[in-house]
N, CA and C atoms as an extended XYZ file, in Angstrom:
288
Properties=species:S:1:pos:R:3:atomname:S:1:resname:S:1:resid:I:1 pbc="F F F"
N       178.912      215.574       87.031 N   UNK     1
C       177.632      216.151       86.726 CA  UNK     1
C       177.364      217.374       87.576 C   UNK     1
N       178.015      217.718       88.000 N   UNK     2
C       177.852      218.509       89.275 CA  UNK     2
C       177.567      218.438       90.999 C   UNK     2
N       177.748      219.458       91.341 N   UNK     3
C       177.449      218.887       92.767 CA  UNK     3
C       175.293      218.854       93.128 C   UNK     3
N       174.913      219.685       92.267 N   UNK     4
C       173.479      219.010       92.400 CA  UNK     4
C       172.692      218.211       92.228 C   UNK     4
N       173.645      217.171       91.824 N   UNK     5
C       172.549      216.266       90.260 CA  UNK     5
C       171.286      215.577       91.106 C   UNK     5
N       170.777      215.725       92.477 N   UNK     6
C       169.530      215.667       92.962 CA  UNK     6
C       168.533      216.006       92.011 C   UNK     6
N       168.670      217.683       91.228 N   UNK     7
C       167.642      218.154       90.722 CA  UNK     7
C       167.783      217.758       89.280 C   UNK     7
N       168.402      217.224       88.799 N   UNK     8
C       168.331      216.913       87.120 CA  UNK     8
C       167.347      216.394       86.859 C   UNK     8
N       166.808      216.434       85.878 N   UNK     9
C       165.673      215.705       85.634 CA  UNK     9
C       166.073      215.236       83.945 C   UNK     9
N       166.852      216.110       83.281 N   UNK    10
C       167.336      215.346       82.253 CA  UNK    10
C       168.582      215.497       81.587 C   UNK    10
N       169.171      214.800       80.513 N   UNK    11
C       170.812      215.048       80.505 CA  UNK    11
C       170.631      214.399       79.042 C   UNK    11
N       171.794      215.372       78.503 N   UNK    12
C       171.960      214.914       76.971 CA  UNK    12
C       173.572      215.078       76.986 C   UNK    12
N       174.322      214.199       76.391 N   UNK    13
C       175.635      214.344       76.105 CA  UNK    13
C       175.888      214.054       74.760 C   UNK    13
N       177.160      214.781       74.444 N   UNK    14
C       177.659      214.504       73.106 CA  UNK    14
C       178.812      213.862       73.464 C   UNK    14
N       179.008      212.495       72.772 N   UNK    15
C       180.282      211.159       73.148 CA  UNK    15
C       181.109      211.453       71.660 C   UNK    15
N       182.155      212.122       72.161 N   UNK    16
C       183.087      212.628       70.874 CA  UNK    16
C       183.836      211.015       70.240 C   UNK    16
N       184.138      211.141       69.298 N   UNK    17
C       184.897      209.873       68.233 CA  UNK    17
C       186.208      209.339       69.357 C   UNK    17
N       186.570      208.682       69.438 N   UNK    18
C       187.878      208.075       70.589 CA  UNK    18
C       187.782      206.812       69.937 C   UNK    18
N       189.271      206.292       70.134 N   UNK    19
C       189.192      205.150       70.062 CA  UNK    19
C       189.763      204.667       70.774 C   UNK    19
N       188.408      203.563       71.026 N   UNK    20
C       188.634      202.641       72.356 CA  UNK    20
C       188.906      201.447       72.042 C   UNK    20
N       188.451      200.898       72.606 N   UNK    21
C       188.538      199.154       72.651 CA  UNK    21
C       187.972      198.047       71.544 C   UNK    21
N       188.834      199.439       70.513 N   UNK    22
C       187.890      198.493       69.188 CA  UNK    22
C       189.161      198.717       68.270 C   UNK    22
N       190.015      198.364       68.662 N   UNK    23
C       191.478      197.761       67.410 CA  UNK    23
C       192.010      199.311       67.175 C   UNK    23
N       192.189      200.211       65.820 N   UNK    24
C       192.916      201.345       65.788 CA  UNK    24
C       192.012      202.206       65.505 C   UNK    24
N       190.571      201.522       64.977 N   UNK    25
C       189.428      202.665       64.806 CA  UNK    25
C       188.316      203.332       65.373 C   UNK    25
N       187.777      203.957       65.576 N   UNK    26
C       186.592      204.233       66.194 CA  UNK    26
C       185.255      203.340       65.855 C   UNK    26
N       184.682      202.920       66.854 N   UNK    27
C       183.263      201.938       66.482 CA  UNK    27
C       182.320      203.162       66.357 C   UNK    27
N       181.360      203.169       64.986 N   UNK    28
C       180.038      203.812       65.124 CA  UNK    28
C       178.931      204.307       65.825 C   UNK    28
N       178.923      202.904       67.251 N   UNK    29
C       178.177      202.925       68.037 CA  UNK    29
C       178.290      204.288       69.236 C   UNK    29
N       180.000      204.081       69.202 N   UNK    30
C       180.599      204.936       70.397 CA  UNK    30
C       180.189      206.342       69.900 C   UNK    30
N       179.597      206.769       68.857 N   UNK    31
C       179.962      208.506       68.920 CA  UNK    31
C       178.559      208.996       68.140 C   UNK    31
N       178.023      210.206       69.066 N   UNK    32
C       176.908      210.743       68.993 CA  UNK    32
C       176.479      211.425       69.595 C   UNK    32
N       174.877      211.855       69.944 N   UNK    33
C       174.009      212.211       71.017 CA  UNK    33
C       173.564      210.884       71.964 C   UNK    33
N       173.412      211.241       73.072 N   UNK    34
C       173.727      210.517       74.287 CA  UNK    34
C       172.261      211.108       75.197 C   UNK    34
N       171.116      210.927       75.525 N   UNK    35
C       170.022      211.280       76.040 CA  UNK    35
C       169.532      210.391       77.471 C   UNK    35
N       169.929      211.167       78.543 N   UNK    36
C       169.183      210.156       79.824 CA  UNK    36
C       167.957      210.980       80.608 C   UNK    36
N       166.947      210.140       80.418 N   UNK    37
C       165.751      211.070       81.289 CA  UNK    37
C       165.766      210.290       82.979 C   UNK    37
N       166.296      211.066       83.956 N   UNK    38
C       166.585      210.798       85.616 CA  UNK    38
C       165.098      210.420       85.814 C   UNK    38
N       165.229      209.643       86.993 N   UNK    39
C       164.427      209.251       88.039 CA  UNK    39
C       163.879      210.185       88.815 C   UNK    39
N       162.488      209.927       89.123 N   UNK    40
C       161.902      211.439       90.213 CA  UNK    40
C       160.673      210.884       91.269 C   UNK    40
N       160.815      211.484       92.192 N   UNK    41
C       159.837      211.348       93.170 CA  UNK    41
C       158.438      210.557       92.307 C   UNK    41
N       157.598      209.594       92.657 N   UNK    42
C       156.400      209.302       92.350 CA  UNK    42
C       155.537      210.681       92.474 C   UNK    42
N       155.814      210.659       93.193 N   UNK    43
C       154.521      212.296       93.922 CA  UNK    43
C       154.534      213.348       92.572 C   UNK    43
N       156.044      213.636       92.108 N   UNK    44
C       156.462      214.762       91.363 CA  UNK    44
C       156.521      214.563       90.205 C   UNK    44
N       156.328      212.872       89.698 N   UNK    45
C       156.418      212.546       88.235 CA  UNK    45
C       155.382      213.606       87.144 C   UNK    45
N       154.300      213.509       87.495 N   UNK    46
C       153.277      214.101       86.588 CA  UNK    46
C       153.509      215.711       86.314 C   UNK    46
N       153.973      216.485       87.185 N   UNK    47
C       154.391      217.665       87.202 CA  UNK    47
C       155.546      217.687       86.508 C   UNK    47
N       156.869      216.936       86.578 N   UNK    48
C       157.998      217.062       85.679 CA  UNK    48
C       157.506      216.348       84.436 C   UNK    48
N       156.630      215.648       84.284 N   UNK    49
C       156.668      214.821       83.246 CA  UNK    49
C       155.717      216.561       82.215 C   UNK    49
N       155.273      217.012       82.781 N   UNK    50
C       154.493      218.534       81.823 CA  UNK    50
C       155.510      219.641       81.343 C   UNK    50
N       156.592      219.683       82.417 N   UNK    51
C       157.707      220.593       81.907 CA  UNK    51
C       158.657      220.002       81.149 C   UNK    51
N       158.622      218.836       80.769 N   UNK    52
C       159.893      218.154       80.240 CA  UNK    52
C       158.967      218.361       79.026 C   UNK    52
N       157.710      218.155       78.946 N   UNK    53
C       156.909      218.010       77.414 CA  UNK    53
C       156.959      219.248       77.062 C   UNK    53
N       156.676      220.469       77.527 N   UNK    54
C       156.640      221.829       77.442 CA  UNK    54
C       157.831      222.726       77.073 C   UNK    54
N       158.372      222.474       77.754 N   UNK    55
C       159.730      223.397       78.078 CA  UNK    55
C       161.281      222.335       77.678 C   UNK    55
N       161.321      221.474       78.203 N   UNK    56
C       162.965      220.357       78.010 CA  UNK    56
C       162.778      219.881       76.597 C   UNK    56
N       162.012      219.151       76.306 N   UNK    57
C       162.127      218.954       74.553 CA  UNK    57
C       161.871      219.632       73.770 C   UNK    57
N       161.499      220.692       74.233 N   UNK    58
C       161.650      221.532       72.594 CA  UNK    58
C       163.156      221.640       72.733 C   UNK    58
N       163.981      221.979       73.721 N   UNK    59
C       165.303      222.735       74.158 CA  UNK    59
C       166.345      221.387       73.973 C   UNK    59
N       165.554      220.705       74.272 N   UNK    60
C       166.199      219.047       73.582 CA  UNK    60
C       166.580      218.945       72.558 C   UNK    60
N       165.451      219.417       71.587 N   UNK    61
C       165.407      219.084       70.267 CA  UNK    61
C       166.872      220.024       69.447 C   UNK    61
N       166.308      221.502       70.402 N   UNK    62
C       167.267      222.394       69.506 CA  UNK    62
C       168.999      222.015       69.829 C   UNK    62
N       169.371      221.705       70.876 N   UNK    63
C       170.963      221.078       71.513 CA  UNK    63
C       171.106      219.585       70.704 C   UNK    63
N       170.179      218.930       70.189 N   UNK    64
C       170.594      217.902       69.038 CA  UNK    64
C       170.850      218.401       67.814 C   UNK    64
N       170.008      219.289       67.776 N   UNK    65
C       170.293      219.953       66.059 CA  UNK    65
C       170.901      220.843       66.203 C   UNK    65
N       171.508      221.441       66.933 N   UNK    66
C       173.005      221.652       66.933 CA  UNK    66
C       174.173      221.353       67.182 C   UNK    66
N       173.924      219.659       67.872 N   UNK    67
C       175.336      219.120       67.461 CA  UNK    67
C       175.254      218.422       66.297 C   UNK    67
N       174.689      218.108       65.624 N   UNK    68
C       174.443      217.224       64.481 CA  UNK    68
C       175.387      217.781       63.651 C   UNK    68
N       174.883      220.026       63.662 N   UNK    69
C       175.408      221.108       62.953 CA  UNK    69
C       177.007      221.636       63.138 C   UNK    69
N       177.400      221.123       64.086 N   UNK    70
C       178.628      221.790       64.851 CA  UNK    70
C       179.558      221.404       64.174 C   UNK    70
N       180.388      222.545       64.144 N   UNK    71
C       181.714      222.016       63.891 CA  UNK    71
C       182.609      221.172       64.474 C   UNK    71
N       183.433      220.948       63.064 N   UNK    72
C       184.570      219.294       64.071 CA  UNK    72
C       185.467      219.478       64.655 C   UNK    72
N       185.912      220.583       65.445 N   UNK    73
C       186.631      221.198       66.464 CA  UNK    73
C       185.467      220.751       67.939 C   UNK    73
N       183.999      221.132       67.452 N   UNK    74
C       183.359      221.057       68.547 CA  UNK    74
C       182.682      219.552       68.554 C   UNK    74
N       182.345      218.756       67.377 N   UNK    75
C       182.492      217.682       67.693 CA  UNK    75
C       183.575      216.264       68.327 C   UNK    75
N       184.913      216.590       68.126 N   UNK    76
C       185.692      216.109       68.239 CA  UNK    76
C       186.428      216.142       70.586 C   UNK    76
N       184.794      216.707       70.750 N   UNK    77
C       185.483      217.221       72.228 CA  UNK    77
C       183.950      216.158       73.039 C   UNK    77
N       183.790      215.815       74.145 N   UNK    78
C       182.601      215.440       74.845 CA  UNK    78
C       182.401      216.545       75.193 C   UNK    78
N       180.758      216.603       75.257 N   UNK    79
C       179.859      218.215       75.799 CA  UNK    79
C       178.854      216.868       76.610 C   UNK    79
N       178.373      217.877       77.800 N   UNK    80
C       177.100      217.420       78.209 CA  UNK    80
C       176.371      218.457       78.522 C   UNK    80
N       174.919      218.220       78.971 N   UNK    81
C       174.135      219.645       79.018 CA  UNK    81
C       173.383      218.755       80.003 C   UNK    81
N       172.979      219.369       80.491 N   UNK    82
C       171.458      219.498       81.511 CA  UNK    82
C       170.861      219.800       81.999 C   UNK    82
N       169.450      219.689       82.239 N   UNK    83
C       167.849      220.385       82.875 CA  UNK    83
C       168.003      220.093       83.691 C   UNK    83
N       167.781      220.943       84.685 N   UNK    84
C       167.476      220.611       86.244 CA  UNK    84
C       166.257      221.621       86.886 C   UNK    84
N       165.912      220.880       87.522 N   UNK    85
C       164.207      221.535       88.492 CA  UNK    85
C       164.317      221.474       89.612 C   UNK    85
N       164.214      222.991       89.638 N   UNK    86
C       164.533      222.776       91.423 CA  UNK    86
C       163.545      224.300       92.012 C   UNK    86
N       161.915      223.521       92.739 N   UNK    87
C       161.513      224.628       93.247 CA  UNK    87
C       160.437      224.944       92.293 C   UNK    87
N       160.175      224.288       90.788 N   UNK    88
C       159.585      224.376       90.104 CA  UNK    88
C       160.182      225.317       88.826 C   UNK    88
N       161.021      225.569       89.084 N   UNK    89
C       161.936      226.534       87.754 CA  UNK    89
C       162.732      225.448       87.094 C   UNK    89
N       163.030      224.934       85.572 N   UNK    90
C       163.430      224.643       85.057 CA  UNK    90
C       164.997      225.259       84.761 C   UNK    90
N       165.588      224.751       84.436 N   UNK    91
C       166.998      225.945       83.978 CA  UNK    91
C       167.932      224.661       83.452 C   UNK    91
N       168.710      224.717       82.448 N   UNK    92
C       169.224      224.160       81.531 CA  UNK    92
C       170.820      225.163       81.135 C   UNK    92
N       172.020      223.986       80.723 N   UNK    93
C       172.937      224.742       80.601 CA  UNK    93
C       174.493      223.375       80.411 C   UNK    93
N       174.732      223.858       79.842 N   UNK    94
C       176.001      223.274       79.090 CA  UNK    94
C       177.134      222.694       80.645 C   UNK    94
N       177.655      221.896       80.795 N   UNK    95
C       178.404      221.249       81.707 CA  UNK    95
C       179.677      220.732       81.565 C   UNK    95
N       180.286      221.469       80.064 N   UNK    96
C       181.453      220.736       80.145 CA  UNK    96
C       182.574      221.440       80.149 C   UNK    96
């Protein structure tokens, strides 16, 4: 995740098709969008919880609807992305 992941505040991954531990095929469950909202200071919740409504889900929304859209060169790979706040600046960006 990087060497900061202190400041993440949220993380979306795309879990490409593999097959695992499910005989010769891929299970349904395994492959998609992948969404974790991090843990944060009590003190700082209410303040991240306004930029994540403001600013991270709209930017959420648009990095789902474009993997949904992507091609199967680019689905066929894991991507992760993530928001991080640090200082009060938001900034977001692809990680893989």
């Amino acid at each position: 995740m990087g060497q900061d992941s202190g400041s993440v505040v949220l993380g979306a991954a795309w879990v490409a098709p593999l097959s695992r531990n499910y005989g010769r095929g891929v299970h349904p469950d395994s492959v998609g969008a992948r969404i974790d909202v991090h843990p944060v200071d009590a003190t700082e919740r209410a303040a991240v919880r306004a930029v994540l409504r403001e600013h991270a889900l709209p930017q959420l929304h648009a990095w789902v609807t474009r993997t949904i859209a992507a091609d199967e060169t680019w689905r066929l790979t894991d991507h992760q992305h993530y928001w991080r706040l640090t200082d009060g600046l938001l900034t977001h960006r692809d990680e893989t």
